[in-house]
C-alpha positions in Angstrom: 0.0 0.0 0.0 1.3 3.7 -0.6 1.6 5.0 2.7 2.1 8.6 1.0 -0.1 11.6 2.4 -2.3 12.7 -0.4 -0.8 15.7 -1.6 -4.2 17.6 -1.9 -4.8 17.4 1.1 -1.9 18.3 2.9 -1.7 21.9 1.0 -4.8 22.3 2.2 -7.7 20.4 3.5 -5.1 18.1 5.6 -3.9 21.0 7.6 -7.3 22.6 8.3 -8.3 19.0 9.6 -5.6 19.3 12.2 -7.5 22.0 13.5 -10.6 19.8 13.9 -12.0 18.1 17.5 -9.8 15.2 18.3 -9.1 13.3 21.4 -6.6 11.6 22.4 -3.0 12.1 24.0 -1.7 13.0 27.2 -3.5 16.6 28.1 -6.0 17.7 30.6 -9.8 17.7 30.4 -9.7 21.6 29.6 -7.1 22.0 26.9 -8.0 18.9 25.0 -10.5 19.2 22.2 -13.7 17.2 22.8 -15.1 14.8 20.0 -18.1 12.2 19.5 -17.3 8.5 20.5 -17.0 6.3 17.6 -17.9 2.7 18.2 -16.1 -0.4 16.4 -19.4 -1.0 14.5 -18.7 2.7 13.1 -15.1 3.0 12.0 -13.2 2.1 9.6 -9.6 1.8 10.8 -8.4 2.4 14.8 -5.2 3.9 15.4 -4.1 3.4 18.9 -6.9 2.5 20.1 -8.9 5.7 18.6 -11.2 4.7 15.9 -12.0 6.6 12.9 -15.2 7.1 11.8 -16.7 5.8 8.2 -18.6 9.8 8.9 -15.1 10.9 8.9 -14.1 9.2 5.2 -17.1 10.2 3.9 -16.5 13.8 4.5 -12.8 13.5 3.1 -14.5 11.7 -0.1 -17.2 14.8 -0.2 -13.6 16.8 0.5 -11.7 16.1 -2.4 -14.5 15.7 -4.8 -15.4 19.5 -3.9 -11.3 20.2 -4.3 -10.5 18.2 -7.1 -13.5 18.9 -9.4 -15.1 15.6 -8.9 -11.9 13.7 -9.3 -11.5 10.3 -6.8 -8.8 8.6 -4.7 -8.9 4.9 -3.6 -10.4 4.3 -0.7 -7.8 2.6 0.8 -5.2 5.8 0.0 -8.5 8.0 2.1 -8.3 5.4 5.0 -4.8 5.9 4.6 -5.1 9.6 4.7 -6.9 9.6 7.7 -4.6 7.4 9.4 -2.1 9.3 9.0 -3.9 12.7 10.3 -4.7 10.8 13.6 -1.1 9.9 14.3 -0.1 13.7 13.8 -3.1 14.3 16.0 -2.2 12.2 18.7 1.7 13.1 18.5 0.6 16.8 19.0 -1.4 15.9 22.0 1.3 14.3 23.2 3.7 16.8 22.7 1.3 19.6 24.3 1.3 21.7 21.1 -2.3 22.3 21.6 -1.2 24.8 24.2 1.2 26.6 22.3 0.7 30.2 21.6 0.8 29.1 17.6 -2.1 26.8 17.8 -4.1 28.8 20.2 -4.3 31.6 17.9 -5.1 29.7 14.8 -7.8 27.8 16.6 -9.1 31.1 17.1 -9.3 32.4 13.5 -10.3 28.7 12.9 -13.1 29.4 15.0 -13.8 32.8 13.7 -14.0 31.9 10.1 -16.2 28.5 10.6 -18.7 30.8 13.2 -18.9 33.2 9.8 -19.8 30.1 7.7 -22.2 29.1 10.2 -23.8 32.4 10.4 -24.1 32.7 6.5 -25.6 29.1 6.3 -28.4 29.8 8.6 -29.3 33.2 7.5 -30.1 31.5 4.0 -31.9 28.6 5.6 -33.8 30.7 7.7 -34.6 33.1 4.8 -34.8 31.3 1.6 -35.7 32.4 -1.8 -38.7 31.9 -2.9 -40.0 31.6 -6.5 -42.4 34.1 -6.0 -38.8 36.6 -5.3 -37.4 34.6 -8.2 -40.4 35.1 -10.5 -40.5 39.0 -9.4 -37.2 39.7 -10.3 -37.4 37.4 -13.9 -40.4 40.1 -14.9 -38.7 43.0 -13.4 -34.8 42.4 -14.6 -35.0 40.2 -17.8 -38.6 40.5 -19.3 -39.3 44.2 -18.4 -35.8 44.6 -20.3 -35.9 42.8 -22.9 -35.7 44.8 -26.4 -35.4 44.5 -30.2 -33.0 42.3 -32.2 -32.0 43.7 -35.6 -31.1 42.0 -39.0 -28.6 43.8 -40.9 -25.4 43.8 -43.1 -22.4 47.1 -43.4 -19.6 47.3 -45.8 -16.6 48.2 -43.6 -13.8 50.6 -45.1 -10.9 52.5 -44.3 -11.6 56.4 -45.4 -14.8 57.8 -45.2 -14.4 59.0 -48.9 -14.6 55.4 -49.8 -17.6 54.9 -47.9 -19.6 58.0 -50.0 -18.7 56.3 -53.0 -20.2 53.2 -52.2 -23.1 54.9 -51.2 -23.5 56.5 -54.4 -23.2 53.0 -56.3 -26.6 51.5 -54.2 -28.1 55.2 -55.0 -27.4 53.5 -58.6 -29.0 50.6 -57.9 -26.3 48.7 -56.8 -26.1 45.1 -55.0 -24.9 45.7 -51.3 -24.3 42.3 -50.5 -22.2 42.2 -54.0 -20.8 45.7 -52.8 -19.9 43.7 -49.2 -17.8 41.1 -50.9 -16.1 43.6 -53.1 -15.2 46.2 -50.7 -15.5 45.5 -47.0 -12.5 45.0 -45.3 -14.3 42.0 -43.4 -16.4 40.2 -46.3 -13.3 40.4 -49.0 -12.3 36.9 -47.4 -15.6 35.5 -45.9 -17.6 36.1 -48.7 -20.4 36.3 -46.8 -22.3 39.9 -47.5 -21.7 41.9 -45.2 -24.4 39.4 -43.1 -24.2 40.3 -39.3 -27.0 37.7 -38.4 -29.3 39.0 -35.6 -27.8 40.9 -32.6 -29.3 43.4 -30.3 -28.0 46.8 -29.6 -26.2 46.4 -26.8 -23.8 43.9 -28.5 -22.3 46.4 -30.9 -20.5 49.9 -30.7 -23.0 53.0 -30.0 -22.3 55.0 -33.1 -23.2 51.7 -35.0 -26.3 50.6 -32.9 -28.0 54.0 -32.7 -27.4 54.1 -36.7 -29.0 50.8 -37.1 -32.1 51.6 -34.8 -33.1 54.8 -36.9 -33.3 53.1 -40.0 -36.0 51.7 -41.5 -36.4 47.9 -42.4 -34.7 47.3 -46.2 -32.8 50.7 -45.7 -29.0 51.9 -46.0 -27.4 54.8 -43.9 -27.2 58.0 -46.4 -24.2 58.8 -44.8 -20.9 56.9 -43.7 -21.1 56.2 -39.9 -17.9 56.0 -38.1 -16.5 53.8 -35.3 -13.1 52.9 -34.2 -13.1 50.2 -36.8 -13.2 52.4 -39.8 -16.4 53.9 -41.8 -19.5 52.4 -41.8 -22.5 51.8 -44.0 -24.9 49.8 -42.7 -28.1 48.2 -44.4 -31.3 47.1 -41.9 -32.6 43.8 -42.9 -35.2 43.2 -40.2 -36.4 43.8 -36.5 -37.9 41.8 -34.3 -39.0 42.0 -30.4 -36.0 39.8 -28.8 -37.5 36.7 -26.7 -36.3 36.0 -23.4 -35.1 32.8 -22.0 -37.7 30.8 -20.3 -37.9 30.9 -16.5 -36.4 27.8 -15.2 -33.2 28.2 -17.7 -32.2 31.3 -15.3 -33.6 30.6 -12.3 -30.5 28.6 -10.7 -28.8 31.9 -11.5 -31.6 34.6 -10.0 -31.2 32.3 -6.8 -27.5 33.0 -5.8 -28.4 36.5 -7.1 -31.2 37.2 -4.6 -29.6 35.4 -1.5 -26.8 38.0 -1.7 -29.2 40.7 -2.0 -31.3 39.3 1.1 -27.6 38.8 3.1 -26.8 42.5 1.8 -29.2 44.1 3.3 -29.0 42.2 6.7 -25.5 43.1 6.7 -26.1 46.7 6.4 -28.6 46.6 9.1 -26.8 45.0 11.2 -23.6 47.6 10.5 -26.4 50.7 10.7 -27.2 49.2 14.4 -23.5 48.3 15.4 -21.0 50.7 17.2 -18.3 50.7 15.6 -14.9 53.1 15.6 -12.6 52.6 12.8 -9.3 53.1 14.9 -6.5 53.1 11.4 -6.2 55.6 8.7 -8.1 54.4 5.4 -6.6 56.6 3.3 -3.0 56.5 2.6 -1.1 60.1 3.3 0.1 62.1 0.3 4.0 62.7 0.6 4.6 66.4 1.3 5.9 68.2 -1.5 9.8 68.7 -2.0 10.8 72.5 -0.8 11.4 74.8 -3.9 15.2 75.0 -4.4 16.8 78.8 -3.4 17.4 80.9 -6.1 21.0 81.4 -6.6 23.0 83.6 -4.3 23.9 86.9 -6.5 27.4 88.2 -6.4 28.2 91.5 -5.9 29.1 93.6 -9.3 32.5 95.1 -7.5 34.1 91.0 -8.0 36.6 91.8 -10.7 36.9 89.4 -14.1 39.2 87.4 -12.4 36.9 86.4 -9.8 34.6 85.5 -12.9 36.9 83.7 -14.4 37.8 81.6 -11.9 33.8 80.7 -11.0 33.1 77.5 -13.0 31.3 78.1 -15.9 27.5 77.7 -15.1 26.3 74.3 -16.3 22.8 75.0 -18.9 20.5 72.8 -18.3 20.0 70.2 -21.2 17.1 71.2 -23.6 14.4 68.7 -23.0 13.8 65.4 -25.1 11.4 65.7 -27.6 8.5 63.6 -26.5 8.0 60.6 -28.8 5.4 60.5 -30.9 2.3 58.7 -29.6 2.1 55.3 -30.6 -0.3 54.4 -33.6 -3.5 52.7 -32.3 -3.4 49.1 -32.6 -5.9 48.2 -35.2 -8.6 45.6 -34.2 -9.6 43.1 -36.5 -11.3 43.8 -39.4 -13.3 40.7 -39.1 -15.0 42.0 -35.3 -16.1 45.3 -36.4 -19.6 46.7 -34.7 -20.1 42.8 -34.3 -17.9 43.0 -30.8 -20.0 42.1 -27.9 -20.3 45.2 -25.5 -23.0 43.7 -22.9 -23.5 45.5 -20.2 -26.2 43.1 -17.6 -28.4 44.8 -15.1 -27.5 44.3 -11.9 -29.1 46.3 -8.5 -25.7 48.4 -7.2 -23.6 47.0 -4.7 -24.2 43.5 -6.4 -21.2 40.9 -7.6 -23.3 38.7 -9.1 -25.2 40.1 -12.4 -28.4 39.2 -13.6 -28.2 36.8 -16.4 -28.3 37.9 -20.1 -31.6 37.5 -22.1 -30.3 34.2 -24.3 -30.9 35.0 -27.9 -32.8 32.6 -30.1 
């Protein structure tokens, strides 16, 4: 059998066990940590005549599974495991390490972080979500906002004098997805029109969404519209009013969503009703600034040329470095112009977690 410690858990989980209830050892009812009585019947392996619990491997399973993105040990490296953490157990009983100043204060922060845990956990159990919150905030945040997809195709170009003159060929009548393939700097290789497919405005750069929105279905900008990608014109295929996603494909999202919100607030009551002194500076302290240098001491006009010449010459100053030019923009590809997704999700203020996107269809 390999005796070796699981490396996974000794980074972490192994030495957060060490903090765990254990008895055992040489040390006084008072200093040594209290834990439930396993029974033969129960364990799975007995290590001096302490037995470990199966509740014990089961946990270390549920352990590494949560750790190791579902992967899996042997059972009998686990047992092993757990073995092993009982002998260092028992050999810092032994040694009276669980009075040391060292494991004293980590018990303490041990104790401090699990009682936060704890606290979280039964705020949400004792104030769970409930799908009439989930179904208010669905209409409210993803329905109420929902908005319009648009159909429509652009020829993309470098100079906005190349832009009026394809203009003036569709005033002639001419083909724009033809024009597309011909001229914009994105359809010369994909061939494919000009075609954006459906999007909705938020996915694409203002200039080119607001351009697209006051057009008219089977209608072409006038006049070239400009972006950081180069000149625009843009042809509206279609509009349609944008579907959103059913109800129970966000709703495991809107739950975590709503549980912070629910713990935010509590929070802030609870700091509204708290005393509490903030004894450290927040800010950091800007550093003075340096004293201005004295102006040179003038010598009398009397001194004689001597005296001049034998004062080092003054040193000039050296005449500044031209700055460098500013760098040329780095140009974005040709092939994600206006198409570049620029979703912004609602979300309430003071929220990490943002409400889902409206899925397109």
């Amino acid at each position: 059998m390999n005796k070796k410690i699981i490396p996974l858990l000794v980074a972490g989980a192994g030495l957060v066990a060490g903090c765990q209830p254990q008895s055992g050892g040489s040390t006084d009812a008072s200093s040594a940590p209290v834990t439930a009585i396993v029974k033969k019947e129960d364990a799975v392996a007995s290590v001096n005549g302490k037995y470990i619990g199966k509740e014990q491997l089961e946990n270390l399973e549920k352990e590494i599974a949560a750790r190791a993105h579902g992967a899996t040990f042997p059972k009998e490296k686990l047992v092993e495991e757990l073995i092993q953490r009982e002998l260092l157990v028992q050999d810092a009983l032994q040694k009276q390490l669980d009075k040391s100043p060292e494991y004293l204060e980590q018990l303490e922060e041990a104790k401090k972080s699990i009682l936060t845990q704890t606290s979280l956990k039964n705020f949400f159990k004792t104030n769970p979500v409930t799908d009439a919150e989930i179904k208010a905030e669905y209409d409210s945040k993803i329905v109420a906002e929902t908005g319009t997809e648009y159909k429509a195709r652009h020829i993309l170009v470098k100079t906005e004098e190349e832009a009026k003159k394809i203009i003036a060929e569709l005033d002639k009548g001419g083909d724009f997805a033809k024009l597309a393939n011909k001229y914009s700097i994105d359809a010369k290789e994909s061939q494919n029109g000009g075609d954006l497919g459906w999007f909705v405005a938020d996915q694409m750069v203002k200039p080119f969404s607001e351009a697209v929105a006051k057009l008219e279905k089977g209608k072409y900008t006038k006049a070239p519209v400009q972006t950081q990608f180069g000149w625009h014109v843009i042809l509206r295929e279609d509009s349609r009013a944008q579907t959103p996603p059913p109800l129970e494909a966000v709703k495991d999202q809107l739950t975590p969503y709503l549980q912070r919100q629910k713990f935010q607030k509590m929070i802030e009551g609870m700091r509204q009703q708290a005393k509490v002194e903030i004894l450290v500076p927040l800010t950091e302290e800007k550093p003075k600034a340096e004293a201005t240098a004295p102006a040179p001491e003038q010598k009398p006009a009397a001194e004689g040329a001597a005296a001049k010449e034998a004062a080092p010459a003054e040193e000039k100053a050296p005449a500044a470095e031209a700055a460098p030019a500013p760098a040329e923009p780095v140009k974005e590809e040709a092939a994600k112009p206006a198409a570049e997704p620029a979703k912004e999700e609602a979300k309430p203020a003071g929220s990490v977690v943002p409400a889902p996107a409206p899925e397109k269809k």
